[in-house]
C-alpha positions as CSV (number, residue, x, y, z in Angstrom):
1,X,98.1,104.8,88.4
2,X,97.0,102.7,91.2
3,X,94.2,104.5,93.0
4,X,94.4,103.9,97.1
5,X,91.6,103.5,99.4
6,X,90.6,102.4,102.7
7,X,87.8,100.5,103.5
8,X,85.3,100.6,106.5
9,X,83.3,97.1,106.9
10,X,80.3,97.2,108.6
11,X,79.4,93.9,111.4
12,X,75.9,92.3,110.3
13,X,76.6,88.5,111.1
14,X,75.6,86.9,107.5
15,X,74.7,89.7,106.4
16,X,78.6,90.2,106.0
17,X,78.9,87.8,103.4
18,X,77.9,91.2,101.0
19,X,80.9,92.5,101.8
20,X,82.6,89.4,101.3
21,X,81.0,90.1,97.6
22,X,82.1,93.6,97.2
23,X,85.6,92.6,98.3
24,X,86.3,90.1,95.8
25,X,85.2,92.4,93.0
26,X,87.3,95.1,94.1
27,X,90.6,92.1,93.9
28,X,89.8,91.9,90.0
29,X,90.4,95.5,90.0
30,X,94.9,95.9,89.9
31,X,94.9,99.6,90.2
32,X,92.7,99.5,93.0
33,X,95.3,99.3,96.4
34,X,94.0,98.9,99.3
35,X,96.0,101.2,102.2
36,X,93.5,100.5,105.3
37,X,90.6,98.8,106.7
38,X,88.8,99.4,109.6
39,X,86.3,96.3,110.9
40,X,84.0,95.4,112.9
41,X,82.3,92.1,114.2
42,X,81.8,90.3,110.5
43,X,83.6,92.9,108.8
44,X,86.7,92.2,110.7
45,X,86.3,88.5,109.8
46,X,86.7,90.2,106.6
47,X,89.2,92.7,106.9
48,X,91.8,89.9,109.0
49,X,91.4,87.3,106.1
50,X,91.3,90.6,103.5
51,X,94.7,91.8,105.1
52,X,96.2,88.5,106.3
53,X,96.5,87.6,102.4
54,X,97.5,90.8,100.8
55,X,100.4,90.9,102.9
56,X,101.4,87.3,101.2
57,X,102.8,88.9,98.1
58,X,102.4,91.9,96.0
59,X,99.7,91.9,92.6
60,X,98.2,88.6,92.0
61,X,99.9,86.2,95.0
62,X,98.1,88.7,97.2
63,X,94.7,88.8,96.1
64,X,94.8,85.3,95.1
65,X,96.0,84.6,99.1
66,X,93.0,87.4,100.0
67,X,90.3,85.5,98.0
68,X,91.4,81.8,99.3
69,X,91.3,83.3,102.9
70,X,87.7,84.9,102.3
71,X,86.3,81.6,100.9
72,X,87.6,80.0,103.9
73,X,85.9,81.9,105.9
74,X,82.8,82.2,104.6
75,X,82.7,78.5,103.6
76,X,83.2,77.5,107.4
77,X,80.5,79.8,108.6
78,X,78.4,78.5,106.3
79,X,79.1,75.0,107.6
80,X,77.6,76.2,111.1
81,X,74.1,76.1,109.3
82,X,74.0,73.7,107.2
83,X,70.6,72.2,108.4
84,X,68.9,75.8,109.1
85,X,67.9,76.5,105.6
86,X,64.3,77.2,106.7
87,X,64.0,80.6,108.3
88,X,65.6,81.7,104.6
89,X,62.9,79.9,103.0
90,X,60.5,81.0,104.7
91,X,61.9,84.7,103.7
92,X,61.5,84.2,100.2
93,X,57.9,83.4,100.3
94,X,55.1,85.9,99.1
95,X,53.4,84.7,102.1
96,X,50.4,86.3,103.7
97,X,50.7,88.4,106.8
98,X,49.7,85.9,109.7
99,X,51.7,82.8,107.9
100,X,54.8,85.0,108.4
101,X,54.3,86.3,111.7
102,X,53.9,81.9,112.4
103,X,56.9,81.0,110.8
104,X,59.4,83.9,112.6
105,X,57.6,82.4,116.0
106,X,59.0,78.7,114.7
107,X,62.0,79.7,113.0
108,X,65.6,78.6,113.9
109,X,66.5,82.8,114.6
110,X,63.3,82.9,117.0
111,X,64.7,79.7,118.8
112,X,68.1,81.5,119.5
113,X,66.7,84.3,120.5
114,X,64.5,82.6,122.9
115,X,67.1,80.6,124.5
116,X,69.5,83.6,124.6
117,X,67.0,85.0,127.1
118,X,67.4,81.8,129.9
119,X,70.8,80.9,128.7
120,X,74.0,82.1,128.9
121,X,77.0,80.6,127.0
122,X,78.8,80.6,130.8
123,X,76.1,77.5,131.2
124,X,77.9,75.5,129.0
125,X,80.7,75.0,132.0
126,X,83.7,73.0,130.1
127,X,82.1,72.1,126.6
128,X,81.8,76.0,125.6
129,X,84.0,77.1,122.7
130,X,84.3,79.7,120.7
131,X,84.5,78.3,116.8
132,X,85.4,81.8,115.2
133,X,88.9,80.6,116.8
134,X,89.2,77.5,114.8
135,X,87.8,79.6,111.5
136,X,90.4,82.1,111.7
137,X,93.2,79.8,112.6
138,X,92.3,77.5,109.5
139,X,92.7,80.2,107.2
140,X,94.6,79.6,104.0
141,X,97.5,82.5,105.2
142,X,96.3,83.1,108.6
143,X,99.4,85.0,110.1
144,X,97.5,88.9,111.2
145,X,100.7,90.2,112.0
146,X,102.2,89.5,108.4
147,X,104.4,93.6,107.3
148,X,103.5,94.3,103.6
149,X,99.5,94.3,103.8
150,X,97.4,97.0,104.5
151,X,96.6,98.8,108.2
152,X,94.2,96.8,109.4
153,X,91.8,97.7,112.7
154,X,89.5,96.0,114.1
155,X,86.9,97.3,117.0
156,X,85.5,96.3,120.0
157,X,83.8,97.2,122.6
158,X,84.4,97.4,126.4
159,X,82.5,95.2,128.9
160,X,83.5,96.9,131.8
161,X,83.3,100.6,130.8
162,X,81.4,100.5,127.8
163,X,84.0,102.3,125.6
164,X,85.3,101.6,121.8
165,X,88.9,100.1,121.5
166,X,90.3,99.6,118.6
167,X,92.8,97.6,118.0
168,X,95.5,97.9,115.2
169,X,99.2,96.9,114.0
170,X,100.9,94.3,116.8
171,X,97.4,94.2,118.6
172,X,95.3,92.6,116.0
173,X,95.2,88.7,116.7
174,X,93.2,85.9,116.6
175,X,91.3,87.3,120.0
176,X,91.2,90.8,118.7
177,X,89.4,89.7,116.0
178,X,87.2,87.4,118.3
179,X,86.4,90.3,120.0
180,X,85.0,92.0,117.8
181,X,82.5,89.3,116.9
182,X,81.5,88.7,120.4
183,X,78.0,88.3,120.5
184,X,77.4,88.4,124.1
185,X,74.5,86.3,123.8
186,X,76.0,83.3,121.8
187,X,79.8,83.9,123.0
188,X,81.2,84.6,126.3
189,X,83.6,88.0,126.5
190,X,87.3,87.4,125.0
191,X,89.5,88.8,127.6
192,X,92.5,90.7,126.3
193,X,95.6,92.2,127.9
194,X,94.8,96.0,128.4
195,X,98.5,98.3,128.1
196,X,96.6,101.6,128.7
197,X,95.2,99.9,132.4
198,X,97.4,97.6,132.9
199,X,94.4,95.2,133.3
200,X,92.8,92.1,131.4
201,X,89.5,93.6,129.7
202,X,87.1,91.8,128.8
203,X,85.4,93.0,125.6
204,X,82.0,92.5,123.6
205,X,81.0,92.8,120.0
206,X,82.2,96.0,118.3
207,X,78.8,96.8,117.0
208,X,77.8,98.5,120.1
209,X,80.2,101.1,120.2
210,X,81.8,101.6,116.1
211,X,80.3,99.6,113.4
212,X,82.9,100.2,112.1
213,X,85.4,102.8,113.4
214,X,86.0,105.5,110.8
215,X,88.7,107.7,112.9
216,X,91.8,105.1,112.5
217,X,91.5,105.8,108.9
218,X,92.2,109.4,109.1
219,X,95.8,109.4,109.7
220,X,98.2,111.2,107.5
221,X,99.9,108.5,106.3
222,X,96.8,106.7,104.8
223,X,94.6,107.4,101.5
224,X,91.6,110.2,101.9
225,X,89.0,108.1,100.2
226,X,86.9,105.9,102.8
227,X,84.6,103.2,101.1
228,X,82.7,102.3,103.6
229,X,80.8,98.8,102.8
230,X,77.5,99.4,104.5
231,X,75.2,96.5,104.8
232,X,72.7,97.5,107.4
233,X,69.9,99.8,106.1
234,X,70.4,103.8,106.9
235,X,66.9,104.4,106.0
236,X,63.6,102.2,105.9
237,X,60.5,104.4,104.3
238,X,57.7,101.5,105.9
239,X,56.7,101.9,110.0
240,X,57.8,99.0,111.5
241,X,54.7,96.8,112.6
242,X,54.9,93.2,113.6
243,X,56.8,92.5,117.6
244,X,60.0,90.7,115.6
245,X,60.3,93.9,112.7
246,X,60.2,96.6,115.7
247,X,62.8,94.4,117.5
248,X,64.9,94.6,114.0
249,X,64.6,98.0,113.1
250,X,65.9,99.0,117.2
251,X,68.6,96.7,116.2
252,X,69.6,98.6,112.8
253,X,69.3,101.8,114.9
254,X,71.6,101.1,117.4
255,X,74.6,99.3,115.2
256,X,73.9,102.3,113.0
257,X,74.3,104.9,115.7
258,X,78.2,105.6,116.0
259,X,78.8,105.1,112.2
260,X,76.0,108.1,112.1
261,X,78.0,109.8,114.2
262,X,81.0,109.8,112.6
263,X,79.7,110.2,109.5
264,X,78.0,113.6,111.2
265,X,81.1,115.1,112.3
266,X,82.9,114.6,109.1
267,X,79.7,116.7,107.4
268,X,81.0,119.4,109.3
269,X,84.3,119.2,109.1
270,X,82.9,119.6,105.2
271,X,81.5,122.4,105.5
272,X,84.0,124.3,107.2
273,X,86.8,123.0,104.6
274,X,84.1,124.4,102.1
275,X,83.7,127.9,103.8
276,X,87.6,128.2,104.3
277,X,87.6,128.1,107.8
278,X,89.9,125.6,108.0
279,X,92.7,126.4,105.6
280,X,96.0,126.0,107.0
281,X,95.0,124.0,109.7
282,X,96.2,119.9,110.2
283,X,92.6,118.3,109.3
284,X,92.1,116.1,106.9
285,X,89.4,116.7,104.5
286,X,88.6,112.6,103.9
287,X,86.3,111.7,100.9
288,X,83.1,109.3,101.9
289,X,82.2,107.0,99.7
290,X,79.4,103.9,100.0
291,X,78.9,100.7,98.4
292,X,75.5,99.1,99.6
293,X,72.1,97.6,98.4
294,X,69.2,99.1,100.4
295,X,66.9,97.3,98.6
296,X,68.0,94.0,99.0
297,X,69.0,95.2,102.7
298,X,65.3,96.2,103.2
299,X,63.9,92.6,101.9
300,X,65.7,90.9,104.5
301,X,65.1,90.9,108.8
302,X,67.9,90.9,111.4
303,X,67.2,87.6,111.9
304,X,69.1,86.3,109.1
305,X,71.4,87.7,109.9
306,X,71.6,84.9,112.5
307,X,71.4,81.9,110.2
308,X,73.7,82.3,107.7
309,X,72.6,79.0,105.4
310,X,74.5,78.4,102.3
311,X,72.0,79.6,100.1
312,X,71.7,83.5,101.7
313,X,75.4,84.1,102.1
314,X,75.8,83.2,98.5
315,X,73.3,85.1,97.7
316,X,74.9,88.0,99.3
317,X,77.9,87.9,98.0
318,X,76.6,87.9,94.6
319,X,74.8,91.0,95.8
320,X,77.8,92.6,96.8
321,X,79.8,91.7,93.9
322,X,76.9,93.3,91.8
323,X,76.8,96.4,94.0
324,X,80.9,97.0,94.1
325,X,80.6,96.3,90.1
326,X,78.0,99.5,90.0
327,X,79.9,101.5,92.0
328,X,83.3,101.3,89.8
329,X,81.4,101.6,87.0
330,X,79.6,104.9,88.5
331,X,81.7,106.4,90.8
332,X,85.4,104.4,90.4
333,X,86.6,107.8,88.7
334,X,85.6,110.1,92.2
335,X,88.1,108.0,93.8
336,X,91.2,110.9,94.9
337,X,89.1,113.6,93.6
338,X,85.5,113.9,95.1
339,X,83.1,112.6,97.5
340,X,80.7,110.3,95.7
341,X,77.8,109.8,98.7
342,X,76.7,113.7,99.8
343,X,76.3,113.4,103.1
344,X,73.4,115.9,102.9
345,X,71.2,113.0,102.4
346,X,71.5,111.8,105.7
347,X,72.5,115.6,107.4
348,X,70.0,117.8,105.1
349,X,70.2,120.4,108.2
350,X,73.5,120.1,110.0
């Protein structure tokens, strides 16, 4: 029997190559159906190539289409940095304390974030463009609005008012999708018709406001399991120290903070379901379950997550195809029966 999920893909530049990993295992898996996906920044470069090919065909042409559209995508970002190997390098090294804190002062991730602080991507006048455009575009099976695939959503976040929108069915496009990824200091805000306001928004990297969005995914029509593909660290046991690894660790925090939310009010809703309090009632009592590699996650800095060289994002994704192996093998048979991540962990007291 085939066993349906959705999936929640976390933004994490690079870093979303892991997903990219944990994808592709779950494509070997044919009983595995994927009903939704909810994305955000480079997890909804990976749930618009995920979606765009399953909707080319049902078993094998699908996933086949899926995987050709994820190598795309990840093969063309990896293009972008072919020449900043370094900073990754430089990661790998068992180097002392002072050596490190010289090579993240000359690395290729402390450059853009120095220039990000004197200039804007609205400097580059007529030679700015956005290449996520040309990425998605080039895709193997690049038509979004494709019937037969999964729900896809991607989120993003408003300039103007600061709120989530998320965008799903009709609205996904290429600009949805740039949206989301909008990293307001590398690309300038992707403007998008507004139906609710009649308006053009313009809109900023969905990180800021759901990374990702787990409330499209409980409507009736979809799946109660939510595997949510988590690739920045919930918890870090060492004190931050050095200027660039505070700078990191407020970063984690706040692209962590509305996902914690979320996950927060569904351990409530829990625990009412589980005291009877809400028999009867139209709620849906989702099941949470998380693929992710803290370890590996806690080796690396947010700064590579900004130079995604060949030799990291394949190492990710062998990561994440390791990590989604582990997780069918350990908890593939909680799938439509039981939560397989207690949220106690992160809630011991709510």
């Amino acid at each position: 029997m085939a066993r349906r999920i959705n999936l929640a893909l976390q933004g994490g530049g690079a870093h979303g190559a892991f997903s990219w990993g944990v994808l592709e295992r779950f494509l070997d898996e044919p009983e595995i159906e994927i009903a939704g996906i909810s994305g955000t920044s480079a997890g909804a470069l990976n749930g618009a190539a995920l979606a765009a090919g399953l909707a080319c065909g049902k078993g094998k042409a699908g996933r086949d289409a899926a995987r050709e559209n994820l190598e795309h995508v990840w093969s063309q970002i990896a293009l972008v940095s072919d020449n900043v190997m370094l900073r990754w390098l430089w990661s790998m090294l068992p180097a002392p304390r002072g050596f490190q804190r010289l090579a993240e002062m000359f690395s290729p991730a402390s450059w853009l974030e120095a220039a990000a602080r004197i200039v804007s991507p609205y400097d580059y006048g007529p030679f700015y463009r956005n290449p996520l455009r040309e990425v998605l575009l080039g895709m193997p099976h690049p038509a979004l609005d494709r019937e037969g695939g999964p729900r896809l959503f991607v989120t993003a976040t408003n300039v103007r008012t600061g709120l989530v929108r998320v965008f799903g069915g009709k609205e996904v496009s290429v600009e949805a999708v740039m949206a989301s990824a909008c990293l307001p200091e590398v690309f300038r805000a992707v403007e998008i018709d507004d139906p609710q306001t009649g308006r053009r928004e313009a809109y900023w990297d969905g990180g800021y406001s759901g990374n990702p969005a787990l409330f499209p995914l409980y409507h009736q029509s979809l799946p109660r399991d939510i595997v949510v593909v988590n690739i920045n660290p919930m918890l870090r046991k060492e004190i931050p120290k050095t200027p660039s690894a505070i700078q990191d660790r407020v970063n984690e925090i706040s692209f962590n903070a509305s996902l914690l939310s979320e996950l927060r009010a569904i351990n409530f809703v829990k625990k009412l379901f589980d005291e009877g309090r809400l028999e009867g009632r139209d709620m849906k009592n989702v099941l949470i379950h998380m693929v992710m590699d803290d370890k590996l996650m806690n080796g690396l800095t947010a700064s590579t997550k900004l130079v995604p060289s060949p030799g990291l994002l394949e190492r990710m994704r062998e990561a994440g195809r390791v990590a989604a192996d582990r997780f069918l093998s350990e908890c593939g048979d909680n799938l439509g029966r039981r939560d397989s991540y207690d949220l106690s962990r992160l809630f011991p007291k709510s």
